[in-house]
Structures are given as C-alpha cells and as structure tokens.
C-alpha positions as CSV (number, residue, x, y, z in Angstrom):
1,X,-13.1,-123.8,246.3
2,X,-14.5,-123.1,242.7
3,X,-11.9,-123.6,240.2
4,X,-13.8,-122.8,237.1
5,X,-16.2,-120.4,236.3
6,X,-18.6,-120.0,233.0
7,X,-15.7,-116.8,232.1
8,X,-13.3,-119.5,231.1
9,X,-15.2,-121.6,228.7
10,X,-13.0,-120.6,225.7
11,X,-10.1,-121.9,227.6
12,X,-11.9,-125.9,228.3
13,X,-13.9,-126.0,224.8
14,X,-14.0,-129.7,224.5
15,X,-12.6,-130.3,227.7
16,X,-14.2,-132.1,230.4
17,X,-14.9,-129.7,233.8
18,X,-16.0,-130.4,237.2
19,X,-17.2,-127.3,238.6
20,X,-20.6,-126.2,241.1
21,X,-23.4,-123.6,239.8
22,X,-26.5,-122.4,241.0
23,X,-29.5,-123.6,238.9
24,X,-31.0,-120.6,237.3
25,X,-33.3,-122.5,235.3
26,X,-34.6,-126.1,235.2
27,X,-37.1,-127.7,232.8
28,X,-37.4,-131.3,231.8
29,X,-37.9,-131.9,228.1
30,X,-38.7,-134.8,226.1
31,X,-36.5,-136.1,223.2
32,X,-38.0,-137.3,220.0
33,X,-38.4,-140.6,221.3
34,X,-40.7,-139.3,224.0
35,X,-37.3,-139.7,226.6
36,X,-37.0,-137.2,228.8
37,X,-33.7,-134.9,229.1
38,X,-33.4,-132.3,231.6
39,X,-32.1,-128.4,230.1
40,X,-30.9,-126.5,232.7
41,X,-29.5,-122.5,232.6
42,X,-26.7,-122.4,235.2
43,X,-25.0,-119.3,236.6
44,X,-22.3,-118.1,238.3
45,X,-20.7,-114.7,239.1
46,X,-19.8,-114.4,235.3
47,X,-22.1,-115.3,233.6
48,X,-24.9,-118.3,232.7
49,X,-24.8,-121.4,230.1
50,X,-27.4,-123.3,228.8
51,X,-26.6,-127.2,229.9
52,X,-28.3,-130.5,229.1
53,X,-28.7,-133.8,230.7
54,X,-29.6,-136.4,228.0
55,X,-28.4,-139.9,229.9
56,X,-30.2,-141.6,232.9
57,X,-31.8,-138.2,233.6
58,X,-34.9,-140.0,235.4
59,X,-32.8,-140.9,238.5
60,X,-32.0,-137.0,239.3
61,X,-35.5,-135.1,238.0
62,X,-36.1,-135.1,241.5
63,X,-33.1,-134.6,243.1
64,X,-32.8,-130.6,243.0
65,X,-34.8,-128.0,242.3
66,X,-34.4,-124.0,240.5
67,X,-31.8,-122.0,242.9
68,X,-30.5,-124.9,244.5
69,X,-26.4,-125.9,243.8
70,X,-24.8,-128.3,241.8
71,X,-21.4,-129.9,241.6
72,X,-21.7,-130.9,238.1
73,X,-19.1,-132.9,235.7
74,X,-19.4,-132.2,231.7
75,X,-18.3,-131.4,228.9
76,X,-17.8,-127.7,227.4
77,X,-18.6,-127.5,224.0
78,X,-20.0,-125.2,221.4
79,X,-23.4,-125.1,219.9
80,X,-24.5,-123.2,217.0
81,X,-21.8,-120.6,218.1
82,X,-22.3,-120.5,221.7
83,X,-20.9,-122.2,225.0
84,X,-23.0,-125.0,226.2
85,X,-22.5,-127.7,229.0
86,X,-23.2,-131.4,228.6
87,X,-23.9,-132.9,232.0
88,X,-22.3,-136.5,232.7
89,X,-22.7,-136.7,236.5
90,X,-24.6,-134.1,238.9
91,X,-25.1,-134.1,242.8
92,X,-27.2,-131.4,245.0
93,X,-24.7,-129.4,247.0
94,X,-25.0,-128.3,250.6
95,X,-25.6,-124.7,252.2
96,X,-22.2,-125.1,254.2
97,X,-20.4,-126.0,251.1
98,X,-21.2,-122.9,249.3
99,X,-20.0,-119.7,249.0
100,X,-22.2,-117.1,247.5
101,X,-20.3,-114.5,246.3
102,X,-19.2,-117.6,243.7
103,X,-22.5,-117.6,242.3
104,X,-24.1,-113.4,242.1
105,X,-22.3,-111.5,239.9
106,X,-21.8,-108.0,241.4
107,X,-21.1,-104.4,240.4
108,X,-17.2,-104.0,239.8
109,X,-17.3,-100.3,241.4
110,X,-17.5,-99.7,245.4
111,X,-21.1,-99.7,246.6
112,X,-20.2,-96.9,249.4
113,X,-19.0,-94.6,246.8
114,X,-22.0,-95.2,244.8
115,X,-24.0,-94.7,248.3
116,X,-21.9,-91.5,248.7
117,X,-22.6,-89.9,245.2
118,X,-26.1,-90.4,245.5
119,X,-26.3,-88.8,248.7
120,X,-24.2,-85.8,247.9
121,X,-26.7,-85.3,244.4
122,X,-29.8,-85.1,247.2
123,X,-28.0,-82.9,249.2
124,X,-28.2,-79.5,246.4
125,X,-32.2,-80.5,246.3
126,X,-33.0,-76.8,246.3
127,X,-37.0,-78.1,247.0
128,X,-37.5,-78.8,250.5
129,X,-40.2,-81.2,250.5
130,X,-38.3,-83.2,247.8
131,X,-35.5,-83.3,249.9
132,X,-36.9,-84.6,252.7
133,X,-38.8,-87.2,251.0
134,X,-35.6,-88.9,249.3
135,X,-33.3,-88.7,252.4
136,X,-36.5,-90.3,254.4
137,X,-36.0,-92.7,251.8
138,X,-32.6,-93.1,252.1
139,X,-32.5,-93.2,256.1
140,X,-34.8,-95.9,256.4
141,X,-32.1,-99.0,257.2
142,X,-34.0,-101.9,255.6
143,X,-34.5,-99.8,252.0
144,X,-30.8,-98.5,252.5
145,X,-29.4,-102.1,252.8
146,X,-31.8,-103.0,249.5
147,X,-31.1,-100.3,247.6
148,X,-27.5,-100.5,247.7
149,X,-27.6,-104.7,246.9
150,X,-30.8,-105.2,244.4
151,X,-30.1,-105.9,241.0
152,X,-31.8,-103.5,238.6
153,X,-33.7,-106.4,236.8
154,X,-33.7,-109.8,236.3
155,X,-31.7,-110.5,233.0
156,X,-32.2,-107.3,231.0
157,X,-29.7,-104.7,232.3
158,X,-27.8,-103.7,235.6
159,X,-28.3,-107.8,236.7
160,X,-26.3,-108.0,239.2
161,X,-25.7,-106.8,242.6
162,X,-25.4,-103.7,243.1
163,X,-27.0,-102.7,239.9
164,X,-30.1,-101.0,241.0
165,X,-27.7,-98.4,242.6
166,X,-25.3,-98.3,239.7
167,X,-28.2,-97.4,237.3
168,X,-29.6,-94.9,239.2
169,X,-26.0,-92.9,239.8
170,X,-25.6,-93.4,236.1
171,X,-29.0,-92.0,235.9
172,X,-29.0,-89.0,238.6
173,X,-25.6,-88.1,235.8
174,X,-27.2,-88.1,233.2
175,X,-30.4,-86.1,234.3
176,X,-28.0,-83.3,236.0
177,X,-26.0,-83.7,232.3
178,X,-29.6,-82.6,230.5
179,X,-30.6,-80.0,233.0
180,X,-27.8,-78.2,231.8
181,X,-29.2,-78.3,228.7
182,X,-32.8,-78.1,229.0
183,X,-33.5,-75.1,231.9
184,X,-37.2,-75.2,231.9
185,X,-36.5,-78.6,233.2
186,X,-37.3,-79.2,237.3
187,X,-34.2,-80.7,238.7
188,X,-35.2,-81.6,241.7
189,X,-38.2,-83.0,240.3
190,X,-36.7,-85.1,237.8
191,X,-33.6,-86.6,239.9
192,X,-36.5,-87.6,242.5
193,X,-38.1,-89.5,240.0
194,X,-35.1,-91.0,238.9
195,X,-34.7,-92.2,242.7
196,X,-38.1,-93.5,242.4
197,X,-38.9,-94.8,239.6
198,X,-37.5,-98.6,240.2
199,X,-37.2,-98.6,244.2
200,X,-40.0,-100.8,244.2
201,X,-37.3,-103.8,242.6
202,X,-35.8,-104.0,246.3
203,X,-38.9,-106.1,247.0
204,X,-40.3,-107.2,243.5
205,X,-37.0,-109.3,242.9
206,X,-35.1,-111.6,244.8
207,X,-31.2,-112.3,245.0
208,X,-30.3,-114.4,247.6
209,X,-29.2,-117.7,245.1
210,X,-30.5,-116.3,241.5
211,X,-32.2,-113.2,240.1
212,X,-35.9,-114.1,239.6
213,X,-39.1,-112.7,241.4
214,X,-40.6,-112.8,244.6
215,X,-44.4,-113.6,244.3
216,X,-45.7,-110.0,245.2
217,X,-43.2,-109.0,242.6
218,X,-44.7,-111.6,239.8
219,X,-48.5,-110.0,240.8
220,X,-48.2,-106.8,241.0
221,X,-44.7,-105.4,239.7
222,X,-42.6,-102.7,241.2
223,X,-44.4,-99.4,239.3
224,X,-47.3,-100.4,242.6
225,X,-45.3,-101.5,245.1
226,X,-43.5,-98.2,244.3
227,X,-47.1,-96.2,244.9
228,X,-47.5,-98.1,248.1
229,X,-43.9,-97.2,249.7
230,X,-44.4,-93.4,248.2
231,X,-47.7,-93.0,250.0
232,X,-46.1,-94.7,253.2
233,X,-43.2,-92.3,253.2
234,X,-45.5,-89.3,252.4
235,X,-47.5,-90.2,255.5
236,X,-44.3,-89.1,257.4
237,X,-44.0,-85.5,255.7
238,X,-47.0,-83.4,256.8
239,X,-47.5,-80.7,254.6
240,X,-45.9,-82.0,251.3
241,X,-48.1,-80.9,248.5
242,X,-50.4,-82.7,246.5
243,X,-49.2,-81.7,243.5
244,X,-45.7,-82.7,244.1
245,X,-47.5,-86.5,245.2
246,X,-49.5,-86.2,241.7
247,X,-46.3,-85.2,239.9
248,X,-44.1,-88.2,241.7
249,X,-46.8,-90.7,241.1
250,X,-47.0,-89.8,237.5
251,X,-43.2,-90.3,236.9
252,X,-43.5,-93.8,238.5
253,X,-46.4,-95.3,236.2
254,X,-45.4,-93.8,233.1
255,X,-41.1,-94.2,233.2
256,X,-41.4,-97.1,230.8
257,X,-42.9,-94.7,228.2
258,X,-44.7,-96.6,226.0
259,X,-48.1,-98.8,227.0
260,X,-46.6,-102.3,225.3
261,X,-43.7,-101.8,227.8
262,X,-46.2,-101.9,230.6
263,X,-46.5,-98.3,231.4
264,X,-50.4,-97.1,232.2
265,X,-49.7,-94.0,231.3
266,X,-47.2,-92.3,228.6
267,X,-45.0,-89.1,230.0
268,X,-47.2,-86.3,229.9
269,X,-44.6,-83.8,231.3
270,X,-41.2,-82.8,231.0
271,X,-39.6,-84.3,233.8
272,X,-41.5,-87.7,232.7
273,X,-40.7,-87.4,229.1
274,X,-37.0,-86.9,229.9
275,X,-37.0,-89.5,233.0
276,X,-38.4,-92.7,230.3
277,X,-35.7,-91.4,227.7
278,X,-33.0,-91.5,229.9
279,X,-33.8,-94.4,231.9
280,X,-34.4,-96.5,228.9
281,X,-31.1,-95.1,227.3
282,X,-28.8,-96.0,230.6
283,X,-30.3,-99.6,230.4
284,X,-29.6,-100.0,226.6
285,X,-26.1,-98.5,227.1
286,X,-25.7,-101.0,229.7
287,X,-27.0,-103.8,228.1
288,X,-24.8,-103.7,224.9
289,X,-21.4,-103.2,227.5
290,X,-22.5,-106.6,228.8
291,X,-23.2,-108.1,225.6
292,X,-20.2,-107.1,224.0
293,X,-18.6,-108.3,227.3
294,X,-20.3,-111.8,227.3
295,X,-19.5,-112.3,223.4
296,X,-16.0,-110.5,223.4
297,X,-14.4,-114.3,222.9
298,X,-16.2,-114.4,219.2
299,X,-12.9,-112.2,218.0
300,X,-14.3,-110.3,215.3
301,X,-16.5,-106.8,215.9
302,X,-19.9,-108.3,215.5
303,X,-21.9,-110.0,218.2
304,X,-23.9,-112.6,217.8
305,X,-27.8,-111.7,217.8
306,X,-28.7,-109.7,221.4
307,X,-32.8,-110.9,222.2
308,X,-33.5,-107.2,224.4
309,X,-32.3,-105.2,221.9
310,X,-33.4,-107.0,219.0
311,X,-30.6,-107.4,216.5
312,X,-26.9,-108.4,216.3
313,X,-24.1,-105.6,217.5
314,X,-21.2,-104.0,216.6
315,X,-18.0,-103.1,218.7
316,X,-17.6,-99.9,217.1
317,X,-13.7,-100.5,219.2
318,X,-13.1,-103.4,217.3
319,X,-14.5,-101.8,213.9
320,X,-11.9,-99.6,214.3
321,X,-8.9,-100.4,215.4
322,X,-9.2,-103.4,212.4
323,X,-5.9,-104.6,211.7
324,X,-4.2,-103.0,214.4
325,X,-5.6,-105.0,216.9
326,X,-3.5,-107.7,217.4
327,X,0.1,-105.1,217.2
328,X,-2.2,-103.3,220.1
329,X,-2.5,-106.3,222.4
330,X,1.1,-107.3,221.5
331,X,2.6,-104.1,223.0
332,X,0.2,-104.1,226.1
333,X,-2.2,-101.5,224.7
334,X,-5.2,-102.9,223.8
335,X,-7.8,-100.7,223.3
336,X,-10.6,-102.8,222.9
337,X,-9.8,-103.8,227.0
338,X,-12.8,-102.0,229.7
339,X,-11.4,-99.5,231.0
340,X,-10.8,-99.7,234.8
341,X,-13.6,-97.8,236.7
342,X,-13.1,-94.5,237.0
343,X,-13.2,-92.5,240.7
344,X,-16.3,-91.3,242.1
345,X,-15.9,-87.6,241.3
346,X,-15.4,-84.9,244.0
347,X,-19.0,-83.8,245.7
348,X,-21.0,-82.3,243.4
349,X,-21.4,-78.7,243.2
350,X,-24.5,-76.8,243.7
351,X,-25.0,-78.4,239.4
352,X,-23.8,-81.7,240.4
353,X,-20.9,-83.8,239.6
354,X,-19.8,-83.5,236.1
355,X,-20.1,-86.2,233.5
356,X,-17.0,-87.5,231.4
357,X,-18.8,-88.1,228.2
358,X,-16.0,-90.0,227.0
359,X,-15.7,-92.7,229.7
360,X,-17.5,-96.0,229.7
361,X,-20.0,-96.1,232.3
362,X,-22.2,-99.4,233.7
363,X,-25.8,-97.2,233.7
C-alpha cells in the first residue's frame, strides 16, 4: 500500500521517505567531474517531483526505464523553493505489486455525470446532420471508453484522467454561455467543434503508466488524426453537406488560433474565432487552478513562476482575505479552500444548462 504521496512533501521536508512512483522522466547527466547522476521526474496521483541520484548511480542506469515503477528511499528536501527527492536506494517494482489508480491523477467530478451532460447538450442539436454526426461519435464503444478516460494534454492543462471530458463540458458551458450573447453565432455548429476539436488526443496520447505520446501522436498530432476519424464517421452519414464537412474541418485545424501554436490556419469564422478563444481560455483557467493548487503550501498569494503561462501568479483569494486568513481557517471557514464540486445541473433546456459564473470550474 502507498503510504506517501508527492501531496505530503511539506509534512516530511527533511525527512527520509520510502515510497513507489512511476518514472515520468529519466535522463542520465553528468556532474562536473564527468560522473554520471541520474535526474529523474516522478509522479503519482498528486502530483510530480524532480529527483536525483548522485551516488553509485552506474549500477542502476540500466535497471529501469521511463514509465516503469520504483520503490524508492530518499530524502525530501527543498531546492531553490521547490520539493525535490534525493534518491539513496531504488529497486524496479513489479506489475502485480502495483496499483494504478496510485499513480494517474484523475478528475475529482463523476465521469458519468460528465458523460451525461454532454449527451443531454447534443440532444437540443436543432441541426440534423450535426446531430447525427456527434452521437455517431459518441455511440461508437472504443471512442466512448476514450473519450471519457483521456487526459486533455500531457502537462499543460486538464492532465489527468478524465480531463479530456472535463474540458470539453467546461467548454460545451461556456460556448452555450456566449451564444446567449452573441445570436448571429451557429450553436450547433460551434458546440460540434468544441466536441471535435481535441478528439483526436484519445489516440495521440497515452495513459496507461504516464501521460506522454504514442508514436502516431509524436508524427502527426491530433488536429490530423482528428481529419481522419471526421472523414471516417462522415462516411457513415450519406447526405451530410459539404459545407458543414468544410466548416467542421476548418474548426479542427485552426482551434489553436495562432500559427506559432501550430494552427495551419487562423479562425476565419465566427464559430472558429469563438471556438480558439474559448478553448484557450478553459485551459488557462484550468491551468492557474492547478498551479495555485500545486503551490498552495508557499503560504503567501504569489506563486512561484508558472512555465505555460509565462509569469508568476496571484491568488487573488489569498490577496484578499490578507490578515484574515489565519482567524478564517481557525473557525473552519477558510475561504481560500476549493470548493467541493458542484452537481451536474438539471438537463439542459432547449438553451442549455446554465453556467454559475461564480463557481470554480476544472475547464
């Protein structure tokens, strides 16, 4: 049974663990005096450290390999403001020693009433064809099982399971939110690209031990494995006009909205313009809640420096409450504490579900 997990470093700094981890990472480095020392990134459900091996590190180069286990003895310590693990003693685990869910971080909220939401959003598709296309989608068994498991990226945002789904709930919100607002806007349209536009993860990345990618993944990315699974599905659904296909294909290569972020093409219509804001809003949104998460044990409303979003971050929470804080926790009332998930809401209406503006969401 795990005992520890990379959560409860501030409780063991400077204390020796023995714990297991999956290897998310492995490189062998050289010192300055040509020695070589192993650096390692290990993971578990919560989170990931950086580790080192600096002693006798010959003798187990070869022992293990990236997304293998570890039973692992060290030392918790910090380094330049951040967790690390000093390795003393490694070994290679065993299959039947292991249990998974130890090592995948997952969505906290309930898969089959994400499944659920999604499915009652497609069913007030007033478009037909549409329709069709995203419950063929969503009736096939082996994309169903994927969809409802794959991460929505590798380290970036929604990286864990059940995150592709999360993000695109979050997402489907959001777009019904800014229909509202924007009429001339295609509904239907839109929320089908938003079903779209990263289905083609279930097979570009891998999550059986770690998130990384599969080798079709690696060469060719999911906006084209996306293309190929649209144009296999389409095959099904005589009939469905070609300039819905042109319209669908367009929101898929150009949803990252800018040609540095690996788009082919920028948005070029409403419903694409609004798909790449949105999108890229629900994974910033979510990528400050985990980094404010991963960092909350730094005490004070700044985070360290976040690498995706480019600069250090403030818990606007924190900011606030200032000296009331510690009164706050003291009475039970901490505010600066995620909220527990909130309920799916009811099915949504012929407008979709409504969106509580006000509560913290995992795009």
């Amino acid at each position: 049974m795990k005992e520890f997990f990379i959560s409860d470093c501030s409780q063991q700094e400077n204390k020796i663990i023995t714990s297991s981890f999956v290897v998310a990472s492995k490189q062998v480095k050289a010192k300055k005096n040509g020695e070589p020392y192993l650096a390692l990134v290990l993971a578990d459900r919560t989170g990931q450290i950086e580790a080192k091996m600096w002693d006798n590190v010959e003798e187990f180069i070869a022992v293990f390999e990236q997304d293998d286990f570890l039973k692992i003895k060290g030392l918790i310590n910090k380094y330049k403001n951040r967790f690390q693990l000093t390795i003393h003693k490694l070994r290679r685990m065993e299959e039947a020693d292991i249990d998974f869910t130890d090592y995948l971080p997952k969505t906290s909220k309930d898969i089959g009433e994400l499944w659920r939401t999604l499915t009652e959003f497609v069913a007030t598709f007033q478009n037909p064809h549409l329709k069709s296309l995203v419950e063929l989608f969503m009736a096939d068994p082996e994309i169903a099982e994927r969809y409802r498991n794959a991460p929505a990226a590798k380290t970036l945002h929604h990286a864990y399971i059940g995150g592709l789904l999360d993000h695109v709930v979050s997402l489907f919100r959001s777009c019904d939110l800014m229909c509202r607002n924007y009429p001339q806007i295609n509904r239907d349209l839109l929320l089908t690209g938003a079903f779209l536009h990263d289905v083609g993860k279930i097979q570009e990345l891998t999550y059986n031990r770690a998130f990384s990618y599969t080798t079709r993944g690696q060469l060719l990315g999911h906006m084209i494995i996306e293309l190929e699974m649209l144009q296999a599905k389409l095959a099904k659904l005589p009939g469905f006009p070609a300039e819905l296909k042109t319209l669908l294909e367009h929101l898929i290569i150009s949803h990252h909205g800018q040609y540095e972020f690996g788009s082919p093409k920028l948005p070029m219509f409403p419903e694409a313009l609004m798909l790449h804001y949105l999108d890229d809003l629900d994974s910033k949104m979510e990528a400050m809640r985990a980094h404010f998460e991963r960092e909350a044990d730094l005490g004070g409303p700044w985070t360290g420096y976040n690498a995706s979003l480019g600069r250090p971050l403030l818990d606007s929470r924190k900011f606030i409450q200032g000296e009331k804080a510690p009164a706050a926790r003291a009475a039970g009332e901490d505010s600066t504490a995620r909220p527990a998930t909130p309920a799916t809401p009811e099915a949504p209406t012929s407008e979709g579900p409504a969106l509580d503006l006000f509560s913290e969401q995992k795009a």
